[in-house]
N, C-alpha and C positions, 0 to 999 in steps of 0.2 A: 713336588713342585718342578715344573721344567725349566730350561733354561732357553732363552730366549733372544733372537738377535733381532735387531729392527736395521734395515737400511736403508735409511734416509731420516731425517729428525726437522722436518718441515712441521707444519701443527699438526697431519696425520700421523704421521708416524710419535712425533714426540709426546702426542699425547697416548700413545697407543703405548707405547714405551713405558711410561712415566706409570698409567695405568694399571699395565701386568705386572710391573714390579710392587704397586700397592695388593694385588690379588694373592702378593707371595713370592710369586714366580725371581726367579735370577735373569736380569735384563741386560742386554750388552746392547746400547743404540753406536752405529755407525756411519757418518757422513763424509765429505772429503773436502767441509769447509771446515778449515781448520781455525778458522776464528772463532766460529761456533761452537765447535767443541769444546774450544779450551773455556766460553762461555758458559757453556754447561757445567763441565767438572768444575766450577767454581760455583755451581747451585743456583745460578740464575739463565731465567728462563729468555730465548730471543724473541717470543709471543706474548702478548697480551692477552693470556688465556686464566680465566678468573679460575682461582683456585689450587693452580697449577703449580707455582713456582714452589709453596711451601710442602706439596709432599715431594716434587722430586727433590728438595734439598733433604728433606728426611730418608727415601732411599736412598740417596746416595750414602749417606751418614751409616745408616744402617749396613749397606755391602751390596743392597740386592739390584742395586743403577750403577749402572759404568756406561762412558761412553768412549769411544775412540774411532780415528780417520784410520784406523785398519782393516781391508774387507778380508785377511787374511786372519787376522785375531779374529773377526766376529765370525768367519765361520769354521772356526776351529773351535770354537766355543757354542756354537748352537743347534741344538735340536728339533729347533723351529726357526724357518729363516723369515722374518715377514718385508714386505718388497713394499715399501711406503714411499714412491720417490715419484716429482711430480709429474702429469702427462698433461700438458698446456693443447689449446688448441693452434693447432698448425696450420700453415695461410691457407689449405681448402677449407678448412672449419673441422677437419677429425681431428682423433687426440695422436698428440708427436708423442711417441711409444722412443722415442731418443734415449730418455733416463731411464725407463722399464728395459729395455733392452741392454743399455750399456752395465747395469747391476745385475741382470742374469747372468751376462757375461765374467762380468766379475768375477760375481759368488762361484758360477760353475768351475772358474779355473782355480780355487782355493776348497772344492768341496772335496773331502778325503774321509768322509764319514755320512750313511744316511743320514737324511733330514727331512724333514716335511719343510716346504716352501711355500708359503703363504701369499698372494698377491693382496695385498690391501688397497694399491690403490685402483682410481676410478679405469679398466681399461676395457677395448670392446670385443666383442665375438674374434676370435682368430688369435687373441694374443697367446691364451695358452697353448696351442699349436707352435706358434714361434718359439715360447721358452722351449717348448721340448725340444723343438729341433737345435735350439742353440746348446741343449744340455750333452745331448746324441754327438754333435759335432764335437764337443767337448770329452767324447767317451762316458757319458757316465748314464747309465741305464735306469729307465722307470721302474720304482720297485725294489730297486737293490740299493741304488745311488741315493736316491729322492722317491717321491711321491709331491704333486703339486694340487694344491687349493687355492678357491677362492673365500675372501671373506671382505666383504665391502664395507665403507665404513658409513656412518650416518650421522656424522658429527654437525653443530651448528656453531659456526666460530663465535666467540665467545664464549660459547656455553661448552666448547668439546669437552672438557674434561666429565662435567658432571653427565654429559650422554653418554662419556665411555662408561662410564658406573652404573648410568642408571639407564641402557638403552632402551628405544622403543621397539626392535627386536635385535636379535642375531641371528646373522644366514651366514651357514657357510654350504659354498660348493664342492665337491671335489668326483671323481669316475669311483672311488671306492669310500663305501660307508664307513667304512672302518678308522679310517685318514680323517674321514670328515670330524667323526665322531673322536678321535683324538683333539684335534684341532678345537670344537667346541668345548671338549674337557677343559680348555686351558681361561674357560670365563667362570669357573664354578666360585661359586659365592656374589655373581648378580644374577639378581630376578628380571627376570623378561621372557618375552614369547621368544622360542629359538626353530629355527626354521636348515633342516638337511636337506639338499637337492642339487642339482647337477651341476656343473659350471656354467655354463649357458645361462640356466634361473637365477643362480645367484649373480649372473652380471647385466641381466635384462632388469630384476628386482631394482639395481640401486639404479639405472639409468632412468627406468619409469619413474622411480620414485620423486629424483630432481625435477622429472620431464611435466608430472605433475603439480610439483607445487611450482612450475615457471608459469603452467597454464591458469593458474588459480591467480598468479600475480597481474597476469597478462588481462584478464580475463577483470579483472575488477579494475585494471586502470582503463579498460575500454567503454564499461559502465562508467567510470567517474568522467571520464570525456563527454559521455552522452548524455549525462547528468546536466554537464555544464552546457552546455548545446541547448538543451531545453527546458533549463531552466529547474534543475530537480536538484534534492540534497543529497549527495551521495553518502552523508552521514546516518540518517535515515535509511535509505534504501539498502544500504550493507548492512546495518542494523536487523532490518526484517527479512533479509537475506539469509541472514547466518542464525536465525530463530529456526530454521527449516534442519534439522537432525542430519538431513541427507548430505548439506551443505557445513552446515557449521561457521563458527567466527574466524577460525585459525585460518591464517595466511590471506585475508581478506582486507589487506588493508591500502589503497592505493597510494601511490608515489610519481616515483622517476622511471619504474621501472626494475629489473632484478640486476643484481652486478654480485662481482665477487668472483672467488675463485672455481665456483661448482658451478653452477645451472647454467650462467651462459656455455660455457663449454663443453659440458656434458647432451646437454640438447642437441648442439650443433655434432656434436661426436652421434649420439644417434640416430639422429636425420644422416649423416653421412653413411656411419654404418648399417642402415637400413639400403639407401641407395645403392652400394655395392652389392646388396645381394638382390636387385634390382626393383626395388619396390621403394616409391617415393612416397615418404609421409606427409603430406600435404597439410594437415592440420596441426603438424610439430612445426612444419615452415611458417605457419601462421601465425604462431605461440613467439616463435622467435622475431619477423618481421613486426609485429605488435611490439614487440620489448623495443625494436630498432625506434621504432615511428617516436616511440616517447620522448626520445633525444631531443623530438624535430618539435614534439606540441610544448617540452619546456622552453625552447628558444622563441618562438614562435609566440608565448604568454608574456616573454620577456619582452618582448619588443613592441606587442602588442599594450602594456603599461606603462611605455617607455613610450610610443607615439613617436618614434624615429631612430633613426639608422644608428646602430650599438655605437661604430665609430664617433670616440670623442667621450663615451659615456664613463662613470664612473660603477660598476656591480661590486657589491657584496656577495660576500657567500656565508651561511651557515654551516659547513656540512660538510666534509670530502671522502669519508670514507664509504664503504658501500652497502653497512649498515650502522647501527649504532651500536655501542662497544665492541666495540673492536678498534686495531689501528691499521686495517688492512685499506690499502686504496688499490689493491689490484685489481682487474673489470670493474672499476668503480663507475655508475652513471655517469656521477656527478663531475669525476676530472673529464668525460668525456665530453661533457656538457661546458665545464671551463676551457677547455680546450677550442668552441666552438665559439665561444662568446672571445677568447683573445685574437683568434683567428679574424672575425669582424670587424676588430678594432675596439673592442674596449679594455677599459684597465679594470681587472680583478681582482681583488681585496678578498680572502679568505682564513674562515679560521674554522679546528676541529680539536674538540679537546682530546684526541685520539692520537692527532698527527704531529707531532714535532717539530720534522723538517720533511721539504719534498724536493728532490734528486732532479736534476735536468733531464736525464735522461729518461722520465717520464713524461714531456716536452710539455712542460711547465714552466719553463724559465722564467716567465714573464710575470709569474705568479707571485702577488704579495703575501706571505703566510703572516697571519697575524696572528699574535700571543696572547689578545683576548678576542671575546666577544665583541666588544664595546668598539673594537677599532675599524669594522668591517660598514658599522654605519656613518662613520666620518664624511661629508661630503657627499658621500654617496648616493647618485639617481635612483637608484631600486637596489633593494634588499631580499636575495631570493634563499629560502630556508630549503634546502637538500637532500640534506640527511635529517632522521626524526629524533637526535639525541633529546632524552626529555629535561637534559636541563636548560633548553631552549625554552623552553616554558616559562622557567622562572626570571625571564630577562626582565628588566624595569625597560618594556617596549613602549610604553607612552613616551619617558626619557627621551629612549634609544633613536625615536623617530624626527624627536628636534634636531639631530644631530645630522639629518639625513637632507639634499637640498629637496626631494622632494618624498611625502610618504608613502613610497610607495614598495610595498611588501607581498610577495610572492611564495605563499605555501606552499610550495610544489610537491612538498613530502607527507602534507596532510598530516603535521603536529600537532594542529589543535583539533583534529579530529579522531585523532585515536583515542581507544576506550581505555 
């Protein structure tokens, strides 16, 4: 069993973490929020990741999970460093390599024994170039010092834990197969397709990957527009869509659009890093403008049911997060879309059984969170559903709509349309 450090304990890394230590392996996670930590070592988890919380309290109990704000203890302790820390997109739309770089730096100025260095998270063509020069600058030689890989991760919030275990493949990158094939050693006892090939592949594989299921999103909320336009059932037509083997059901389900921590910024990190090397993706601009337009056809449904200017109105919301289970609202549509409707002048009434509280400084202030369901149709001129949690389904909405001055409800997430 090797022993392992992770740095960064974000839901990549923590579950990546939490994972290797159930594989056997000896896991050292290290971060430099110290709130978080001391959160951890007390066995609970700062994600909403099903399944999760109950085996890291069991490693830890066990011995094989430690966590600590030391990058001097974890990499004095590890024989595989894995670099999990987040790359957001930065105001041109590529990814801000700010935390990938300031953790190279780190690690390199405490590394005093080889390691293999692992990049986990999402970053683009040229980053391992960078590390090495910041290792070089550091003294510390490829080969002797380190050897570095890639290995991307393919998580779906909510569900990471059970993909770390049970993935739909593993790619790792690296210039020697040797590394690589250490590196993959460290999954043995899950089954999956595993996949060895260069850094390059393995970092275009996880980019395509997102860049495809944004265009699959994109792509069926353009059909359910033009559904609506003429008059057609987009419940139906996705139906005999996804009857086609070529196509399939998965990821066919129209909305608000895709939001979250990956796709939106991973697309635009591609389109970007395609542009540098001078070649413009035109039909990845497309994937993404399409995702942009959604914002404009939910307000635009809204107002259009509404038969006058937001100003003065009373919205509901069903929804905030940016999918269902989860408690994530980061790139969420849907605050974006509140955000637009408070802007116009109306007052917002929302509620998510995900979300607890929501922070000013996601410039929501004006925003009512409510503690049920039940309080968002009070008064309320129009009721627009967001997010597709399914216990939306179960509301007493005949009830819910007396409650409302007038009924009028807006599916925008297409709940009662999924299979």
């Amino acid at each position: 069993m090797a022993k392992i450090g992770v740095i960064g304990t974000g839901y990549v890394g923590l579950v990546t973490a939490v994972g290797f230590s159930e594989l056997g392996h000896d896991v050292l996670g290290m971060d430099i929020d110290e709130e978080k930590i001391s959160l951890l070592k007390k066995g609970a988890s700062p994600i909403d990741e099903a399944g999760l919380e109950p085996v890291l309290r069991k490693n830890l109990e066990k011995g094989k999970l430690r966590f600590t704000t030391s990058i001097e203890e974890a990499m004095r302790f590890s024989e595989y460093v894995f670099v999990a820390v987040n790359t957001p997109v930065d105001e041109d739309g590529s990814a801000d390599l700010s935390q990938v770089i300031d953790a190279v730096d780190s690690l390199a100025s405490h590394l005093d024994h080889y390691a293999i260095i692992v990049i986990k998270s999402t970053v683009p063509v040229g980053t391992f170039e960078l590390t090495e020069e910041i290792l070089k600058l550091k003294g510390k030689i490829e080969g002797k010092d380190y050897d570095l890989a890639s290995n991307p991760e393919f998580l779906r919030e909510g569900k990471a834990y059970y993909d770390f275990m049970h993935p739909s493949r593993i790619i790792v990158g690296a210039k020697k197969k040797e590394v690589a094939e250490k590196v993959m050693s460290l999954y043995e006892g899950i089954d999956a397709p595993r996949l060895i090939t260069s850094i390059q592949n393995a970092i275009v594989i996880k980019y395509a990957s997102n860049a495809f299921l944004a265009t699959r999103i994109s792509f069926i909320n353009e059909i359910a527009n033009i559904c609506e336009a003429i008059g057609a059932d987009i419940a139906d037509v996705k139906k005999g869509l996804g009857y086609d083997p070529r196509i399939g059901h998965h990821y066919l389900q129209p909305g608000i659009g895709y939001g979250g921590p990956c796709l939106p910024k991973d697309i635009l990190a591609l389109i970007r890093m395609s542009e540098q090397k001078g070649y413009y993706p035109q039909f990845l601009e497309a994937v993404h403008q399409k995702n942009e337009h959604q914002v404009r056809t939910v307000i635009f449904k809204i107002k259009n049911l509404l038969g006058r200017p937001l100003t003065g109105t009373k919205i509901g919301i069903l929804g905030l997060t940016f999918k269902p289970e989860t408690d994530d609202i980061r790139n969420s549509m849907t605050v974006r879309i509140i955000r637009r409707l408070i802007k116009e002048g109306a007052e917002v009434t929302a509620y998510d059984p995900g979300v607890k509280r929501v922070t000013e400084r996601r410039g929501l202030s004006k925003l009512r969170l409510a503690q049920a369901p039940e309080d968002v149709f009070e008064g309320a001129d129009l009721v627009a559903i967001l997010t597709a949690w399914p216990q939306f389904r179960k509301l007493d909405w005949d009830a819910l709509k007396g409650k409302m001055k007038a009924p009028r409800v807006l599916d925008a997430a297409y709940l009662f349309q999924e299979e």
